[in-house]
LOKE-703932 format. One record per residue: residue number from 1; x, y, z of N, C-alpha, C, O in turn. Coordinates in steps of 0.02 Angstrom, whole numbers, m for minus. Layout:
N
- NUM  X  Y  Z  X  Y  Z  X  Y  Z  X  Y  Z
...
END
This chain:
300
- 1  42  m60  0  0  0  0  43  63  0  34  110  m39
- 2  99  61  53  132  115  53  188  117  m23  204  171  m47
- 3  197  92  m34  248  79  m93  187  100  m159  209  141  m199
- 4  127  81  m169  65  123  m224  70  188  m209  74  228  m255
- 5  71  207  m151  58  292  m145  127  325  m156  131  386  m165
- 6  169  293  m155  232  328  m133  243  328  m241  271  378  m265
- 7  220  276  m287  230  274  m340  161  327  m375  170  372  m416
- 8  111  311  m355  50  382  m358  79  444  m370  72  478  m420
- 9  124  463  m301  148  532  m286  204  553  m326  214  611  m343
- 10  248  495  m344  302  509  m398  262  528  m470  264  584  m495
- 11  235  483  m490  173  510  m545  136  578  m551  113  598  m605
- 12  131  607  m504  90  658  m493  135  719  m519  118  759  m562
- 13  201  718  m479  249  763  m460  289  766  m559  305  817  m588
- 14  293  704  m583  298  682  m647  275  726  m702  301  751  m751
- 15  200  727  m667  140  753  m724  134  843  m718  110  887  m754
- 16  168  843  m655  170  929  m628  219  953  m682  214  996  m725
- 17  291  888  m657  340  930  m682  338  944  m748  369  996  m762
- 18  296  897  m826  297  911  m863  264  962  m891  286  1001  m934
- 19  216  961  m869  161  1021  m870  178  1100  m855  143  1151  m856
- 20  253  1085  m839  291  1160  m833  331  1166  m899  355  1218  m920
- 21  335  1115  m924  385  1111  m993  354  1174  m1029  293  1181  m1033
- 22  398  1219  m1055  368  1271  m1109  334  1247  m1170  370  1217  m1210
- 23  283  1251  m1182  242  1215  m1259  301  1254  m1305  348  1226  m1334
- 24  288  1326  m1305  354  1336  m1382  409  1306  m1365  436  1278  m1412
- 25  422  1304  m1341  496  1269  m1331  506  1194  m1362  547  1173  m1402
- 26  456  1165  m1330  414  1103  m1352  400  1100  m1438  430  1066  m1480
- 27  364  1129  m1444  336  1144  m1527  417  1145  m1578  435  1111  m1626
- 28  455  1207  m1537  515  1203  m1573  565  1148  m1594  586  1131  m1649
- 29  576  1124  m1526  601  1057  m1549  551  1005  m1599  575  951  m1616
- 30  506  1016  m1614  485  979  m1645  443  1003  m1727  393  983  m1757
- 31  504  1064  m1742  505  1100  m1789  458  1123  m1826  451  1122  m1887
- 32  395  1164  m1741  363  1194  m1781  379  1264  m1750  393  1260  m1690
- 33  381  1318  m1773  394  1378  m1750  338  1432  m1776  304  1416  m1825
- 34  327  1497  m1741  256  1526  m1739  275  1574  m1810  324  1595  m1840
- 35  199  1576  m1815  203  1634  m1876  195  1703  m1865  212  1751  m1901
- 36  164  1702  m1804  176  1780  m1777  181  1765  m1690  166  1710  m1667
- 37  203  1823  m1647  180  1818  m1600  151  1914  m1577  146  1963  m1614
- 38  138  1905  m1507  109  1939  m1485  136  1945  m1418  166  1895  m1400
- 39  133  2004  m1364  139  2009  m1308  107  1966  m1280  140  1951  m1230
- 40  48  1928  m1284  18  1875  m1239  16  1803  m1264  0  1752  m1233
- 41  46  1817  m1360  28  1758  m1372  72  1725  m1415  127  1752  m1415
- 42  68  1668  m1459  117  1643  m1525  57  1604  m1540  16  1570  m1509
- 43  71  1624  m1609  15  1587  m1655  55  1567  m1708  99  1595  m1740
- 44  26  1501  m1710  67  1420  m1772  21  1414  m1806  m35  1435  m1792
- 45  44  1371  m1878  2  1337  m1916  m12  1281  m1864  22  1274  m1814
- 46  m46  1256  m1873  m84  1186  m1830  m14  1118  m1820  19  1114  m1872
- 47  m2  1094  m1792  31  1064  m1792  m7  990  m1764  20  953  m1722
- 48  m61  979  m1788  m125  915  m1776  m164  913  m1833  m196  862  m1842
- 49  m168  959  m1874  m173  961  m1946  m158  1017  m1994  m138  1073  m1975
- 50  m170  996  m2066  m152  1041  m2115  m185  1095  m2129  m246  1085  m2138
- 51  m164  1157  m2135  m192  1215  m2140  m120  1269  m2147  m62  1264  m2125
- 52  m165  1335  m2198  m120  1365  m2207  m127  1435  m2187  m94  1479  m2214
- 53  m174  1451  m2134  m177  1504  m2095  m156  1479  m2025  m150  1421  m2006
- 54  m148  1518  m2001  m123  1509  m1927  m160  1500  m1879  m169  1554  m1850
- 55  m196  1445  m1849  m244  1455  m1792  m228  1436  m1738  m263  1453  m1691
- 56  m176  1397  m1728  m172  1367  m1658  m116  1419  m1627  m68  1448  m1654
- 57  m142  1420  m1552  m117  1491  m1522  m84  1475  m1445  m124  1449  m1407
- 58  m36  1485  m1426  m18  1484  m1353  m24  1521  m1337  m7  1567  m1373
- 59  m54  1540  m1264  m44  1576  m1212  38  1571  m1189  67  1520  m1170
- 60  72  1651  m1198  120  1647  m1173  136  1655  m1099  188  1651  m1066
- 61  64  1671  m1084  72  1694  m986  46  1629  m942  60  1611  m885
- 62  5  1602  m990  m44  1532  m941  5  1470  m972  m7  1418  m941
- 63  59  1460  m1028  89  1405  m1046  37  1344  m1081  45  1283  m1086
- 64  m26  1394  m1103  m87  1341  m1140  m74  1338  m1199  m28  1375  m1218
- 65  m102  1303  m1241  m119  1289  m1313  m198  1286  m1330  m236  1271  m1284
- 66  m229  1303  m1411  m277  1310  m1426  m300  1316  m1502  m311  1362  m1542
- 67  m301  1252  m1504  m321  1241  m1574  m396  1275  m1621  m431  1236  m1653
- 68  m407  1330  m1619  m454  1352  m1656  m504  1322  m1701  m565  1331  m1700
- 69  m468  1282  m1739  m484  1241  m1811  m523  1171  m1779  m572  1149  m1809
- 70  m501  1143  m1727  m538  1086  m1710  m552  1087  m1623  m551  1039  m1586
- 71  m566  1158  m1607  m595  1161  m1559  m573  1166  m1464  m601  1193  m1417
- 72  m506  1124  m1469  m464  1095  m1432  m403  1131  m1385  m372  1179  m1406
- 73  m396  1111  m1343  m333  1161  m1320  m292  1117  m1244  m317  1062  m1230
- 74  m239  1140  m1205  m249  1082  m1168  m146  1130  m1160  m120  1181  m1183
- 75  m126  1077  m1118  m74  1093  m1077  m29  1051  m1107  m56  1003  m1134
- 76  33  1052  m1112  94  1013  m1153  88  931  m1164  116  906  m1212
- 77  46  887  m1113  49  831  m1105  m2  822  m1153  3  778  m1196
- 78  m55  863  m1151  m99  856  m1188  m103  857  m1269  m137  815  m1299
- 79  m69  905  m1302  m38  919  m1342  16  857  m1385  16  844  m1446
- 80  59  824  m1326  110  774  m1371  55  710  m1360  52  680  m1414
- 81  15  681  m1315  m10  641  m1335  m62  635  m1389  m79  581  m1413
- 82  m91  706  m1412  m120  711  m1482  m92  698  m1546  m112  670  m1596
- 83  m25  734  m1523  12  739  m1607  46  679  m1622  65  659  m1677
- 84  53  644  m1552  102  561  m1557  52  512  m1567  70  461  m1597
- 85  m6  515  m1549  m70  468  m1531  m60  413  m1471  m75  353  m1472
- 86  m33  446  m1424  7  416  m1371  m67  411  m1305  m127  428  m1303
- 87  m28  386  m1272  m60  370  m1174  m32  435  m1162  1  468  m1202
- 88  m49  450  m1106  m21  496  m1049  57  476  m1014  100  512  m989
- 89  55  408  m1023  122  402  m1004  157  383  m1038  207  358  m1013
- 90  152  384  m1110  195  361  m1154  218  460  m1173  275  471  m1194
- 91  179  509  m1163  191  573  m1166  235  564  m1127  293  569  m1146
- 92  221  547  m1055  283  592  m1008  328  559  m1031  365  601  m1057
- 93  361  487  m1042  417  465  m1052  432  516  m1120  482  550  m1112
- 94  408  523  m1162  435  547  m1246  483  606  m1211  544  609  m1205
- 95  431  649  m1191  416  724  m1141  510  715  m1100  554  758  m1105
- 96  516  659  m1069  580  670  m1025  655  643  m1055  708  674  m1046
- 97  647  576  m1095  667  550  m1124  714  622  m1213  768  648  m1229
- 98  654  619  m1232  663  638  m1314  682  704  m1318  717  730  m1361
- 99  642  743  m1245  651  841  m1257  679  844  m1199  666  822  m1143
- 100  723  876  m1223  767  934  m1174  710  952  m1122  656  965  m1148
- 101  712  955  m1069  648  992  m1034  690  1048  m995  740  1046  m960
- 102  635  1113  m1022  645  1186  m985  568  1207  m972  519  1213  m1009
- 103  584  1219  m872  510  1240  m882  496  1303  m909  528  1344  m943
- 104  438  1298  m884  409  1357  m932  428  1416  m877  448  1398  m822
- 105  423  1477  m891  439  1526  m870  389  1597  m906  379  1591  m966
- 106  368  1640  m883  315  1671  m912  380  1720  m960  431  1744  m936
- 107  367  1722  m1000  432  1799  m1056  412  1836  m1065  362  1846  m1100
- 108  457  1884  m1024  450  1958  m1056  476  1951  m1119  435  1976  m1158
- 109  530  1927  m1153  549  1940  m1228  581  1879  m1255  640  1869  m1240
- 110  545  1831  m1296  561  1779  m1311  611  1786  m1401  586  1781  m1457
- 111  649  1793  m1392  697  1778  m1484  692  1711  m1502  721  1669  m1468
- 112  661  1698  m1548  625  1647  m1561  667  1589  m1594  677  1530  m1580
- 113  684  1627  m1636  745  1614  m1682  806  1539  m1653  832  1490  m1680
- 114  804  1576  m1572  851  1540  m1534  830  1497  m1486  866  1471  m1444
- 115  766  1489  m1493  746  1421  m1467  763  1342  m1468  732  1299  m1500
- 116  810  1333  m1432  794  1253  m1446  826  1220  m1530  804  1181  m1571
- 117  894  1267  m1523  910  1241  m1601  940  1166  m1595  967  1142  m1545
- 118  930  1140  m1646  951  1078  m1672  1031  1081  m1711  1024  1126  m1752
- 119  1086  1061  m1716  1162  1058  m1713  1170  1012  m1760  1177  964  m1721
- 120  1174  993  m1801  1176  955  m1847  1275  942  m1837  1321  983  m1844
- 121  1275  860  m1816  1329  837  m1809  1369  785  m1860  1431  788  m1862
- 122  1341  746  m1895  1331  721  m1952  1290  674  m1990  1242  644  m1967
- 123  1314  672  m2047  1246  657  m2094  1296  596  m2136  1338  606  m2180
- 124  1271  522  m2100  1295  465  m2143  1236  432  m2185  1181  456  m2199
- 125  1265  358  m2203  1222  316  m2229  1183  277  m2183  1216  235  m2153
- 126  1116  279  m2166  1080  249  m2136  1112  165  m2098  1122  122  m2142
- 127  1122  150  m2049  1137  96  m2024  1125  86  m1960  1158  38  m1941
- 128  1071  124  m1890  1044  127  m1820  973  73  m1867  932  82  m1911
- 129  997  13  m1818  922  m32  m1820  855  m4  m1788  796  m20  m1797
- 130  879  34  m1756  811  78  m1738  774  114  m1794  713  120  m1800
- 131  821  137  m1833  808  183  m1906  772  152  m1958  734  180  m1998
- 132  791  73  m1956  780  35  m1997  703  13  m1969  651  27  m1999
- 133  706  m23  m1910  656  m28  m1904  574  15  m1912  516  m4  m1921
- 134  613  87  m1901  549  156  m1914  533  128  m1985  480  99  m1995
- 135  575  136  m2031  572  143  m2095  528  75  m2116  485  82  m2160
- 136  539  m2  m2079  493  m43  m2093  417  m21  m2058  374  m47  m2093
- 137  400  0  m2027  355  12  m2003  302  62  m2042  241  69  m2040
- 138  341  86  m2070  308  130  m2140  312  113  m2188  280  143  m2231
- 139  339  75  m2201  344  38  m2254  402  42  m2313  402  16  m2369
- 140  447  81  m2282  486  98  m2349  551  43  m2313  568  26  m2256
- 141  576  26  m2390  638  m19  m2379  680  31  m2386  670  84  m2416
- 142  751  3  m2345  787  23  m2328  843  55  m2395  875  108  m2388
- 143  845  13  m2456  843  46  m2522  818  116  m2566  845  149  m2611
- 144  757  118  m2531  732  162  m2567  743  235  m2506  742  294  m2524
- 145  752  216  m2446  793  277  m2408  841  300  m2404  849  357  m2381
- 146  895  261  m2429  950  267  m2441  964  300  m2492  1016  333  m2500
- 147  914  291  m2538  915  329  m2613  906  419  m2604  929  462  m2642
- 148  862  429  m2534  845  498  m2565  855  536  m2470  851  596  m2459
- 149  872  472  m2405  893  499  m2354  948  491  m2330  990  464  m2367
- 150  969  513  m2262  1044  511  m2210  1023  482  m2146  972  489  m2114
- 151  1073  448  m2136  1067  464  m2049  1087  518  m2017  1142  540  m2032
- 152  1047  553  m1967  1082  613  m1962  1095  639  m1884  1053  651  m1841
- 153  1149  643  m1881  1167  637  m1774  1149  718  m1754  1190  761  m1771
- 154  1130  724  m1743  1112  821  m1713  1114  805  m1639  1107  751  m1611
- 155  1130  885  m1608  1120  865  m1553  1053  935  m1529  1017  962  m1571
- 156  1053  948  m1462  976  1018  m1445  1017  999  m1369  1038  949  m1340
- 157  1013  1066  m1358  1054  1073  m1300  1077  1043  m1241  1069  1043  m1180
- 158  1121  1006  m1305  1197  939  m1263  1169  897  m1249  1191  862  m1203
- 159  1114  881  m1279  1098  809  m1284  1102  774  m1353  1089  815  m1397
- 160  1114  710  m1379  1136  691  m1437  1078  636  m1464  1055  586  m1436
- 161  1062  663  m1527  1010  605  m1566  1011  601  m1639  1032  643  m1679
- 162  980  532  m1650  984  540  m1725  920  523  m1751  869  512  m1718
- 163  926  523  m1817  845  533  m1861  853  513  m1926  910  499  m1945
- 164  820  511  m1954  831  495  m2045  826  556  m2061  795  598  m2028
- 165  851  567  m2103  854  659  m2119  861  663  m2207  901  635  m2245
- 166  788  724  m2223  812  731  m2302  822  808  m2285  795  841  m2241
- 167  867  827  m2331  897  864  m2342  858  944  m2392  841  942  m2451
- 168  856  983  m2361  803  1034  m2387  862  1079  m2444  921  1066  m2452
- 169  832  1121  m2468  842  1166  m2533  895  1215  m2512  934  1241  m2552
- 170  894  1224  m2459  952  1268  m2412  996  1234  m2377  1045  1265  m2356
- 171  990  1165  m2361  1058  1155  m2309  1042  1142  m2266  1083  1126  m2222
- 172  954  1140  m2253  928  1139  m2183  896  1042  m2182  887  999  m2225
- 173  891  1046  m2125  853  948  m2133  784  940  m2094  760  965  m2043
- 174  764  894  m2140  692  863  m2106  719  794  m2079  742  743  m2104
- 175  700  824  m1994  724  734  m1971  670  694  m1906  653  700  m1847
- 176  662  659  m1952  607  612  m1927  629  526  m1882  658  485  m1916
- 177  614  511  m1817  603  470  m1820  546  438  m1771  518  480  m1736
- 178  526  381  m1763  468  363  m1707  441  417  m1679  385  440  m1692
- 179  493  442  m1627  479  475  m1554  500  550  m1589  480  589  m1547
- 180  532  594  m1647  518  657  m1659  501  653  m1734  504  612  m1780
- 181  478  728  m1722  469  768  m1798  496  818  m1787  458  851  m1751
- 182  555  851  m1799  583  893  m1791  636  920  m1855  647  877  m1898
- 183  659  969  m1862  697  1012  m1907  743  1029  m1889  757  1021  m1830
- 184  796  1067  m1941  841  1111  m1915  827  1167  m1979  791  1158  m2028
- 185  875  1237  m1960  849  1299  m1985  910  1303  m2055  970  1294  m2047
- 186  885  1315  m2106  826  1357  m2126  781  1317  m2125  798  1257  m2126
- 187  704  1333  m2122  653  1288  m2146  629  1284  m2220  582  1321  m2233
- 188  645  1259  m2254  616  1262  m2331  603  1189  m2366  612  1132  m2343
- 189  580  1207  m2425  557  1135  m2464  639  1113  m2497  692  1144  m2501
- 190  617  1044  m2516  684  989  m2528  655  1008  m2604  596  1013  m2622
- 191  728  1021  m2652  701  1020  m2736  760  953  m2748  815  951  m2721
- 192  741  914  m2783  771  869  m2836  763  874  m2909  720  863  m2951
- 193  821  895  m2907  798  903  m2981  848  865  m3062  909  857  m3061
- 194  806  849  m3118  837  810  m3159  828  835  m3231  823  802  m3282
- 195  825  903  m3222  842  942  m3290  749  911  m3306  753  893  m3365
- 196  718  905  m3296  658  872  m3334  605  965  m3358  615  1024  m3343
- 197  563  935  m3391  515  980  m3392  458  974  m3355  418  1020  m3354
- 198  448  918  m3321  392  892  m3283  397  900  m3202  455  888  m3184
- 199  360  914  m3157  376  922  m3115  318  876  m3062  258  865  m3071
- 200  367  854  m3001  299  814  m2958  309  849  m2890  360  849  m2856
- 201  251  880  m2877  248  916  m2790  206  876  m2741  145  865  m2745
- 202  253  853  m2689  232  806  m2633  227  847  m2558  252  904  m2557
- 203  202  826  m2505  198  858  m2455  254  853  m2402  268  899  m2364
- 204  284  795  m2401  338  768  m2351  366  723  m2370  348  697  m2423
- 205  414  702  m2340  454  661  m2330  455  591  m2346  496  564  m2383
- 206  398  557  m2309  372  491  m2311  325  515  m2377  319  468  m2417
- 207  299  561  m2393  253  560  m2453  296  529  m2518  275  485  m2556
- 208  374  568  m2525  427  563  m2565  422  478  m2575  408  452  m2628
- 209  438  437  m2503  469  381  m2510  432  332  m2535  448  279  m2563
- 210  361  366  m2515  312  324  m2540  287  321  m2604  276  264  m2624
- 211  275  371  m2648  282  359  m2697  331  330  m2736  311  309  m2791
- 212  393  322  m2723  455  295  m2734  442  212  m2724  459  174  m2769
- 213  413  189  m2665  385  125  m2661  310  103  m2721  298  51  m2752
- 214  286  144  m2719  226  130  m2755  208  122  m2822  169  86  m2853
- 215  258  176  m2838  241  190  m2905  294  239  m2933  290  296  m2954
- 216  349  194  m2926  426  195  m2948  424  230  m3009  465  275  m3012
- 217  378  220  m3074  408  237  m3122  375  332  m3132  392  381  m3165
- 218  323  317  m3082  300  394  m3085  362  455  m3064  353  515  m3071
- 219  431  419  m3036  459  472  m3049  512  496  m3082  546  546  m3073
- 220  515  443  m3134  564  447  m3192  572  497  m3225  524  521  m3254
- 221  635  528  m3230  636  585  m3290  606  636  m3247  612  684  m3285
- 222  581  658  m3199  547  706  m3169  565  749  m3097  573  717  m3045
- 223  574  839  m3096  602  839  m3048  546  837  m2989  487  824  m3002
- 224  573  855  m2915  536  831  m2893  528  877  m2826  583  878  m2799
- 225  478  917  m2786  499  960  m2753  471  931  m2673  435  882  m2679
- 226  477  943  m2632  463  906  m2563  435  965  m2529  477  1001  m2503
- 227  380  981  m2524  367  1066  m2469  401  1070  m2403  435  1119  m2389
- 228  388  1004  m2348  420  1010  m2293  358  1038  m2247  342  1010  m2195
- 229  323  1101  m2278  269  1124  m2252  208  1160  m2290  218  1203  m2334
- 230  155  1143  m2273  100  1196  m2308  104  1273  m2317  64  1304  m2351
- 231  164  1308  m2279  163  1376  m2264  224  1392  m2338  245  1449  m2349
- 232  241  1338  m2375  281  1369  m2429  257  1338  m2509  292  1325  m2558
- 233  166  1332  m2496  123  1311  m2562  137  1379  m2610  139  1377  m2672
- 234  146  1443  m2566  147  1514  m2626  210  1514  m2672  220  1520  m2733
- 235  261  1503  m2597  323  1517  m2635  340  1456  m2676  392  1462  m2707
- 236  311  1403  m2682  358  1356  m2729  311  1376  m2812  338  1386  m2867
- 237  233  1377  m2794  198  1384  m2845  228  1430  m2890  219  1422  m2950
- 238  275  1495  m2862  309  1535  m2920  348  1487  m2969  348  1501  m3029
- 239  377  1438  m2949  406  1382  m3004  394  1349  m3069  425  1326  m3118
- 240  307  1361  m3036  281  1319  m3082  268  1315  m3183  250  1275  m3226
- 241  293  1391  m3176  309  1422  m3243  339  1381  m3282  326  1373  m3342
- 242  407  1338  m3230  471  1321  m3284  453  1254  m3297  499  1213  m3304
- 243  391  1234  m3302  360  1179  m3318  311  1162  m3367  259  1194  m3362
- 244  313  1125  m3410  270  1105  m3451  213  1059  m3393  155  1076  m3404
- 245  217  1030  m3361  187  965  m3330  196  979  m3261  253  970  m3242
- 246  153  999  m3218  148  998  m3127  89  932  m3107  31  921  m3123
- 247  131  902  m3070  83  847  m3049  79  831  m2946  122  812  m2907
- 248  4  851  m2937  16  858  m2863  m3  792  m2843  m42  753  m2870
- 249  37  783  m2779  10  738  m2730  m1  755  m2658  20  725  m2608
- 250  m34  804  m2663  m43  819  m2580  m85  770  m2572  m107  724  m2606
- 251  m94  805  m2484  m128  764  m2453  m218  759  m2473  m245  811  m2492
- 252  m264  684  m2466  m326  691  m2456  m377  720  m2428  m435  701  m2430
- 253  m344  789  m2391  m389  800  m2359  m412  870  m2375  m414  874  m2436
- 254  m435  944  m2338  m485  991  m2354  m423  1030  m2391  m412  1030  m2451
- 255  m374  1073  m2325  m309  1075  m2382  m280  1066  m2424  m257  1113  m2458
- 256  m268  1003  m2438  m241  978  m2500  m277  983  m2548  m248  998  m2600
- 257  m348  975  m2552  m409  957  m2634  m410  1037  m2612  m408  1068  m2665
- 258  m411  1072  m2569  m431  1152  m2593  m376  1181  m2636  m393  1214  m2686
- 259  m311  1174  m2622  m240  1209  m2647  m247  1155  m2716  m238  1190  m2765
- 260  m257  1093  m2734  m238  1066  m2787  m300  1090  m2823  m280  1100  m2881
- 261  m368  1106  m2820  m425  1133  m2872  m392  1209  m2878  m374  1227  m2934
- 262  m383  1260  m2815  m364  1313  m2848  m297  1316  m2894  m279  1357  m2936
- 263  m271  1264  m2873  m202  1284  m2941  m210  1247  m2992  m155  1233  m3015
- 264  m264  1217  m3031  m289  1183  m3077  m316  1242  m3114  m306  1249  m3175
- 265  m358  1295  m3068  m383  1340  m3102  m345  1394  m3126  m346  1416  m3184
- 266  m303  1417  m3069  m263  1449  m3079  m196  1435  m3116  m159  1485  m3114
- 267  m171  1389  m3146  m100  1374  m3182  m147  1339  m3238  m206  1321  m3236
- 268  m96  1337  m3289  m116  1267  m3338  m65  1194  m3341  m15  1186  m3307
- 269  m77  1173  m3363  m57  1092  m3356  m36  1088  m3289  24  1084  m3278
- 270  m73  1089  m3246  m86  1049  m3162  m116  991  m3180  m154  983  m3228
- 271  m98  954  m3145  m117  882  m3144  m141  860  m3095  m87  848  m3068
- 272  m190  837  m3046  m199  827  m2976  m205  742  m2949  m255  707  m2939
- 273  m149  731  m2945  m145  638  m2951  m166  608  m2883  m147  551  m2873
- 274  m203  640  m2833  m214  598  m2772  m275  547  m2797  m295  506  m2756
- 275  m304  549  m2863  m338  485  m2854  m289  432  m2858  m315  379  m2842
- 276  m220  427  m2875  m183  369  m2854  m187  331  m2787  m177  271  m2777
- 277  m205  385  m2737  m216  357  m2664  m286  370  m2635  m296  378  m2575
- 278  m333  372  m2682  m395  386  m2668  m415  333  m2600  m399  274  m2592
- 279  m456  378  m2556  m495  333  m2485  m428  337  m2447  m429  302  m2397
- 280  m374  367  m2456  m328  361  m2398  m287  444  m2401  m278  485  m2446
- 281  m269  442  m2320  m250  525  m2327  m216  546  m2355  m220  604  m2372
- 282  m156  501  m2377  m85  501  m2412  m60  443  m2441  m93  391  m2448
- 283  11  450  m2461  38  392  m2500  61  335  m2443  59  273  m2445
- 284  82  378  m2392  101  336  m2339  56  287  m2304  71  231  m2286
- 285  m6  318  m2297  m57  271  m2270  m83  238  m2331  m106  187  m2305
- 286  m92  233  m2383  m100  177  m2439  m56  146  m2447  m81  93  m2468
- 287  11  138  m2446  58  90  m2420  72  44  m2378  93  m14  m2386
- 288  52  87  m2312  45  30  m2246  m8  m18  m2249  m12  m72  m2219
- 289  m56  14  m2299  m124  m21  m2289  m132  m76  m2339  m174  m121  m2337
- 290  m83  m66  m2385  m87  m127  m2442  m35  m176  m2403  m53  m234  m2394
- 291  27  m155  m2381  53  m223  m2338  29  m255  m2289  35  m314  m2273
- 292  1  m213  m2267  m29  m232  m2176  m78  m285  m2227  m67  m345  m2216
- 293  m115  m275  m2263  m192  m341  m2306  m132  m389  m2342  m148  m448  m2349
- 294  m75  m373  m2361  m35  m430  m2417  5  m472  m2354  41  m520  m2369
- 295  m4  m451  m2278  30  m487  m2239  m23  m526  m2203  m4  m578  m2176
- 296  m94  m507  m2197  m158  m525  m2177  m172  m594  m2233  m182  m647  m2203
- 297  m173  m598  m2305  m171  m627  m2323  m120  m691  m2336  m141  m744  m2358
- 298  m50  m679  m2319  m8  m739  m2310  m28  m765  m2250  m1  m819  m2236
- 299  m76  m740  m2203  m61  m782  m2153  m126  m807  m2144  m147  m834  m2093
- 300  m151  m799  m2185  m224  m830  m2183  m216  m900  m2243  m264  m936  m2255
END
């Protein structure tokens, strides 16, 4: 009995201490950073879904969050077990484990800029079985990551981790694994490019690999641009000039079919190819979902 309460009270003190963690601070490491702020506040694109106005908002004095767009709002624990689809205690471990923890502190003047940077230490050929294993779990073989990612060791203040990392248009990286989604600065879209006239615009990372798994020959001969984020649909669309052929694959959902009909209307030869993954949000989840049934069926 005494040994439950005494583990109760460690739990409690657990859930306090995270709940002091700064959300931006939080958000930052996990490379989302605000689009404006305010004396009371910082306001993000959503970082729980896609959208390209800014609605979700912290309180910089109460350390809250508040998702506008779907209603929601809630305190740091609350927050990573949304965006991870986690327990409460699979948060606090991520929470102590994965982030640097600084509590929160109310700011008079936050430089944003210098939050929580990421150190990029180096960038090899994929070989952490942990890495490998992410990558089966999504489905991409270890081939086809190798083709277009890194392993990449960074560290966030003096602590050391690694990630699969693609490599953005500036120098900057998208690095993903299990337990983060996180960046380093600059933030911009990944271009590949192969002298082509055709061009294919994807949303991320795993969108890249997945089409690469799926439907290999769709990217033959073709360059190929990676956004990284919804907040750079304006600036890449200036590109779209140097193209005979734009072919989108965003995502299935309100964002994605709204930005792929208005640039259908607005450009000529747009192409809008998500019926390739029609009934699923992305390429990534029509992937998992055709192995997960082709492994249902061997074992049946």
């Amino acid at each position: 009995m005494q040994l439950n309460k005494m583990l109760m009270k460690e739990k409690r003190l657990t859930c306090e201490r995270a709940r002091s963690i700064c959300i931006v601070q939080t958000l930052a490491k996990l490379g989302h950073f605000p689009n404006r702020t305010t004396e009371k506040e910082a306001w993000f694109l959503s970082p729980l879904r896609s959208e390209t106005q800014a609605s979700f908002k912290v309180s910089l004095k109460l350390n809250r969050w508040y998702d506008l767009g779907m209603g929601k709002g809630g305190n740091v624990i609350d927050l990573v077990c949304l965006m991870s689809n986690c327990s409460v205690g699979e948060a606090l471990r991520y929470l102590s484990d994965e982030l640097p923890i600084s509590s929160f502190q109310q700011p008079s003047n936050i430089l944003y800029n210098d939050i929580d940077k990421n150190v990029i230490l180096e960038a090899r050929t994929i070989s952490q079985g942990f890495l490998k294993k992410y990558l089966y779990a999504r489905g991409i073989s270890l081939q086809i990551a190798q083709k277009y990612c890194r392993e990449v060791w960074y560290t966030c203040k003096g602590r050391k981790y690694y990630a699969l990392g693609l490599q953005n248009n500036e120098d900057g990286w998208e690095l993903r694994n299990c337990y983060s989604k996180t960046s380093t600065s600059p933030k911009t879209y990944t271009y590949l490019k192969d002298h082509s006239d055709s061009l294919i615009l994807v949303e991320g990372m795993f969108d890249l690999l997945s089409l690469a798994e799926l439907f290999p020959s769709e990217l033959d001969n073709k360059d190929v641009i990676v956004l990284n984020s919804l907040s750079l649909l304006e600036q890449v669309s200036l590109l779209f000039k140097k193209y005979k052929r734009v072919e989108l694959y965003l995502d299935n959902d309100h964002p994605g079919n709204n930005y792929s009909e208005e640039s259908i209307h607005k450009y000529k030869d747009i192409i809008d190819k998500s019926n390739l993954f029609e009934g699923y949000k992305d390429l990534n989840e029509k992937l998992i979902s055709i192995r997960e049934e082709k492994k249902f069926n061997e074992e049946v």
